[in-house]
C-alpha positions in Angstrom: 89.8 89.3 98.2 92.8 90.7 96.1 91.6 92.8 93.8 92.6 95.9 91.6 89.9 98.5 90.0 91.1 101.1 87.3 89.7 104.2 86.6 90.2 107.5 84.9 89.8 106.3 81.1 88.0 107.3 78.3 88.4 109.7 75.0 90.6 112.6 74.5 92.1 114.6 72.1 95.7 114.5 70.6 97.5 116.8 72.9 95.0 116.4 75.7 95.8 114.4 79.2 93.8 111.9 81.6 94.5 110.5 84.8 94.2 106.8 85.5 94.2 105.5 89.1 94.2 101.8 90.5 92.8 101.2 93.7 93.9 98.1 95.6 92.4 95.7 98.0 93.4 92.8 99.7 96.8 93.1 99.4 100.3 94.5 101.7 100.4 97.8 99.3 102.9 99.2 100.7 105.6 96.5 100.2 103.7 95.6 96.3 105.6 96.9 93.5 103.1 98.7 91.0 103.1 99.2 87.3 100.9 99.9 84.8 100.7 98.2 81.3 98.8 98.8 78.0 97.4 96.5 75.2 96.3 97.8 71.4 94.6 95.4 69.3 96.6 93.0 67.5 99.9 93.9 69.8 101.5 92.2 73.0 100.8 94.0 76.4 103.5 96.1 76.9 104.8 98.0 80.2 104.0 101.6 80.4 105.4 103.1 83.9 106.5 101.0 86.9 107.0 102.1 90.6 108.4 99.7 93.1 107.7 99.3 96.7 110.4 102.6 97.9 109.0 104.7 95.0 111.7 104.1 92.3 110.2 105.1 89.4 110.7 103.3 85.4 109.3 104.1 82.0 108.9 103.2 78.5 110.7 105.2 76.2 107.5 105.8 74.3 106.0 107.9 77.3 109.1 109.0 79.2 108.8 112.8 79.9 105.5 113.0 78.9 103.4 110.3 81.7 104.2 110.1 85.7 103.5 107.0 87.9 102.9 108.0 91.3 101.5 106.0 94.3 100.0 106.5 98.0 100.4 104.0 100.1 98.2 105.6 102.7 95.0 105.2 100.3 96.6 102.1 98.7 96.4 103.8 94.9 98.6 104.0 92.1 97.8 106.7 89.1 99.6 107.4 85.8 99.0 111.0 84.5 99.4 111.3 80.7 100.2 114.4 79.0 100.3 115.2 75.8 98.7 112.3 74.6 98.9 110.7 70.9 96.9 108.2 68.8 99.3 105.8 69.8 98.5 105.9 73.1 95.0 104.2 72.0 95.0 101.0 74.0 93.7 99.2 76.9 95.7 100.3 80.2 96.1 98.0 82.9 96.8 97.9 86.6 99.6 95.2 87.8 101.0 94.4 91.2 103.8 92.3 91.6 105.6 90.8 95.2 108.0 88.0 95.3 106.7 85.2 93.1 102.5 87.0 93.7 100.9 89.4 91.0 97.6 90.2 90.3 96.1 92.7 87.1 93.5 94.7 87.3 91.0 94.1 84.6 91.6 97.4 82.4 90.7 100.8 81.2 90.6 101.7 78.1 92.0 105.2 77.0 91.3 106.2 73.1 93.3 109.2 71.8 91.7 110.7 68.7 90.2 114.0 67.1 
């Protein structure tokens, strides 16, 4: 079964940093391109970081310099460390993974930035 499971969320101070990691299943990782998305009430889901299948790496202005998309093919996982996190960074993260005309989400973590 094709599946992707998140992890890593949860509440942190502005300033502060988590870790979020996607596990895969079911699906030829290492040829997958990976990204990871995010959704805040009331706004469209938006892309956060991508990675494609030879580890070419793409981000949103909004967290360039401050998050890192990295993946392991070998354990089939994709993470996105955030540093320096801000209020605006409050929203629902989600795992995508995208071959050809196939993709599949993951069905979200949800990271809250506030003191």
């Amino acid at each position: 079964q094709e599946r992707l499971v998140e992890s890593g969320g949860g509440l942190v101070q502005p300033g502060g940093s988590l870790r979020l990691s996607c596990l895969a299943s079911g699906i030829v990782f290492r040829i997958s391109n990976m990204a990871w998305y995010r959704q805040s009430p009331g706004k469209q889901r938006e892309l956060v970081a991508e990675i494609s299948s030879i580890g070419k790496t793409t981000y949103a202005d909004s967290v360039q310099g401050r998050f890192t998309i990295a993946r392991d093919n070998t354990a089939k996982t994709v993470s996105l460390q955030m540093n320096s996190l801000k209020p605006e960074d409050t929203a629902v993260y989600y795992c995508y993974a995208f071959v050809g005309q196939s993709d599949l989400w993951g069905q979200g973590t949800q990271v809250t930035v506030s003191s």
